[in-house]
C-alpha positions in Angstrom: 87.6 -15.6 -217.5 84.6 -18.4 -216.6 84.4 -18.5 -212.9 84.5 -22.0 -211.2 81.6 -21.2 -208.3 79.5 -18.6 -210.6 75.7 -18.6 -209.7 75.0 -20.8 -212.7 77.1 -23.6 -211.1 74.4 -23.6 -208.0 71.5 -24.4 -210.2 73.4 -26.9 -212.4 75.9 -29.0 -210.4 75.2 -28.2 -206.5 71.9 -29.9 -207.0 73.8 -32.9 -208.2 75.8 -33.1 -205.5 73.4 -32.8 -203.4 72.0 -35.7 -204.3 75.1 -37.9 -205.0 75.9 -36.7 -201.1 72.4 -38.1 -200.0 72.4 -41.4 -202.1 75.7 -42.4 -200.0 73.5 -42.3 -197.2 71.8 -45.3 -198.3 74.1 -47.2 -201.1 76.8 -48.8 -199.0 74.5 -51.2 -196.8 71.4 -51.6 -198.9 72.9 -54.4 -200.8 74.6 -56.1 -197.0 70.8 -55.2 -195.6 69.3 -57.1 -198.7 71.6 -60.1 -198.4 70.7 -60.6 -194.8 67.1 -60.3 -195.4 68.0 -63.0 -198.1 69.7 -65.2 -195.8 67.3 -65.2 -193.1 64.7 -65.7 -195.4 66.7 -69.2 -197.3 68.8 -70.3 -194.0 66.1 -73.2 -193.1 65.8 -74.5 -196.6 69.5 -74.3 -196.2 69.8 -76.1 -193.5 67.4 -79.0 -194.4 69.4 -79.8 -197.9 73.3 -79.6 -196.2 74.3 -82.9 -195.8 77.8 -82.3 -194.7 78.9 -80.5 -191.4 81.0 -77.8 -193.8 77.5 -77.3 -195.1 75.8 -76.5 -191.9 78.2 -74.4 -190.8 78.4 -72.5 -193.9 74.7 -71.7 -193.2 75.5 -69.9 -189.8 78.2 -67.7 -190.6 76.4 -65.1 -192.4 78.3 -62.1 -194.8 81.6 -61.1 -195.1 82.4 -57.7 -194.4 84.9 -56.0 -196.5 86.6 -53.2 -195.2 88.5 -52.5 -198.5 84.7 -51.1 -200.0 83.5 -49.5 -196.9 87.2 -47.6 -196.6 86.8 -46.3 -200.0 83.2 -45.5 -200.2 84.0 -43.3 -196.9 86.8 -41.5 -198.2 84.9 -40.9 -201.6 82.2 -39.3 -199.5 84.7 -37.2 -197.5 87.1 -36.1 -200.3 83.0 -35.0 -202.2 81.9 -33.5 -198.4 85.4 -31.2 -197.9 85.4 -30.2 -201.2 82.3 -28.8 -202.3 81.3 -27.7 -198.3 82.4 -24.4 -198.4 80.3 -24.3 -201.4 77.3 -25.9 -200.3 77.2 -26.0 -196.6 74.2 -28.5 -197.1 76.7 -31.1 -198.0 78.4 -31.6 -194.3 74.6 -31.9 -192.9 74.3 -34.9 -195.6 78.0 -36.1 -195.0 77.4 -36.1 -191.4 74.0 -38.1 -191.7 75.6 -40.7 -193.7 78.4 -41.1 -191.5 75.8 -41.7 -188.6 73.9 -43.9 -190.3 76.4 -46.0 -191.7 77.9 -46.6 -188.1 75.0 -47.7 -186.4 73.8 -50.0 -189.6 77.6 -51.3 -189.7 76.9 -51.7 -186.0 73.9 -53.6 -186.4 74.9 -55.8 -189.6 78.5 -56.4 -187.6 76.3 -58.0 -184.3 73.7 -59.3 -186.3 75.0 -60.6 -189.5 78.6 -60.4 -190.5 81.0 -62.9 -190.2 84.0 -62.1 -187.3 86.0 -60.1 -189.9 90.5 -61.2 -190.1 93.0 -59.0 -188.3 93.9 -56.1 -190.6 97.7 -53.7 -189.8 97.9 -50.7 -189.1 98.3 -50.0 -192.8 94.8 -48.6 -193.4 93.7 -46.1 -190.3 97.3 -44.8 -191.6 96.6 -44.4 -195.5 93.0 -42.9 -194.1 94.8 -39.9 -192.0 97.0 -39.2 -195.1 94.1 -39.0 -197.1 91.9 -36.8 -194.7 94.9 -34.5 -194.5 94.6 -34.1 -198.2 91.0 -33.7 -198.3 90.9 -30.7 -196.1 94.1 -29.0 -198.2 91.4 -29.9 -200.8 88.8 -28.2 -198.4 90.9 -24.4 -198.1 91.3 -24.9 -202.1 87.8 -25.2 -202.3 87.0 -22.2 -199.8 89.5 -20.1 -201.0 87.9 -20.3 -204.5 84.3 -20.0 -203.3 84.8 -17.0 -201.3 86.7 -15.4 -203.4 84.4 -15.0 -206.5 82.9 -11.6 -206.7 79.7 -12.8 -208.2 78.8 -14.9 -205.2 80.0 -12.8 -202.4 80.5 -9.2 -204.3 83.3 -6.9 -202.7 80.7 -3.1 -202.9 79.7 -1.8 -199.8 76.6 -2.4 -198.3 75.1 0.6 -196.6 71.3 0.9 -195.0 69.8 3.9 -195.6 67.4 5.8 -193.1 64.0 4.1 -194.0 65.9 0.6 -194.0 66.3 0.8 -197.3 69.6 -1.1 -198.7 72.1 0.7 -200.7 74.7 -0.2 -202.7 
């Protein structure tokens, strides 16, 4: 039988991961952080062609935030980050980094540049919790069939030997 976590599947797919982990620390606000820079860089040519006072105010109101992305981006990097973690420990150090840095850039683009964003229920922060409770069934799964495999973690006795030597 092909093992899921065999000592191939480091040098092919962890990598990839990896890396897919460690672009998510950059990919959801690039494109907000590049629209502001935009917008600061056009506001006073924007301001000297708005005729109306709909137009001027336009000008000052800046980006709209949209939760329904950021929830989604966030659970696709935890559902990635529980799963293959037991596998790759190096992917909660990368899932943890990107959840730092997206707080404090969302904290920074929220004072700075978004638009106050509407009243949302309860409906999300609940759907979220469901979902995080699934990602870490997804999590023992995952751990369950990583330390299992005998060809990553063999089950022979390790003995050392006098001169320091290790046996099998």
């Amino acid at each position: 039988s092909r093992r899921v976590f065999s000592p191939a599947w480091y040098l092919d797919v962890s990598a990839s991961i990896l890396l897919y982990v460690l672009l998510f620390v950059m990919s959801p606000w690039v494109f907000d952080l590049g629209l502001m820079i935009l917008d600061r860089c056009t506001r006073s040519g924007r301001l000297r062609k708005a005729v109306t006072q709909n137009e001027l105010n336009e000008t000052g109101l800046g980006g709209v935030f949209y939760v329904e992305y950021r929830t989604s981006m966030l659970m696709c990097l935890l559902f990635i980050t529980l799963l293959f973690a037991p596998a790759e420990p190096l992917v909660f150090l990368l899932g943890s980094l990107a959840c730092f840095v997206w707080y404090w850039v969302d904290k920074y683009l929220f004072v700075s540049y978004f638009r106050i964003p509407p009243r949302y229920s309860e409906e999300i922060p609940k759907v979220f919790g469901h979902a995080f409770r699934d990602a870490i069934v997804l999590c023992l799964i995952g751990a369950i069939l990583v330390f299992s495999d005998e060809s990553i973690f063999p089950i022979h006795s390790i003995t050392v030997g006098l001169g320091g030597m290790v046996q099998y």
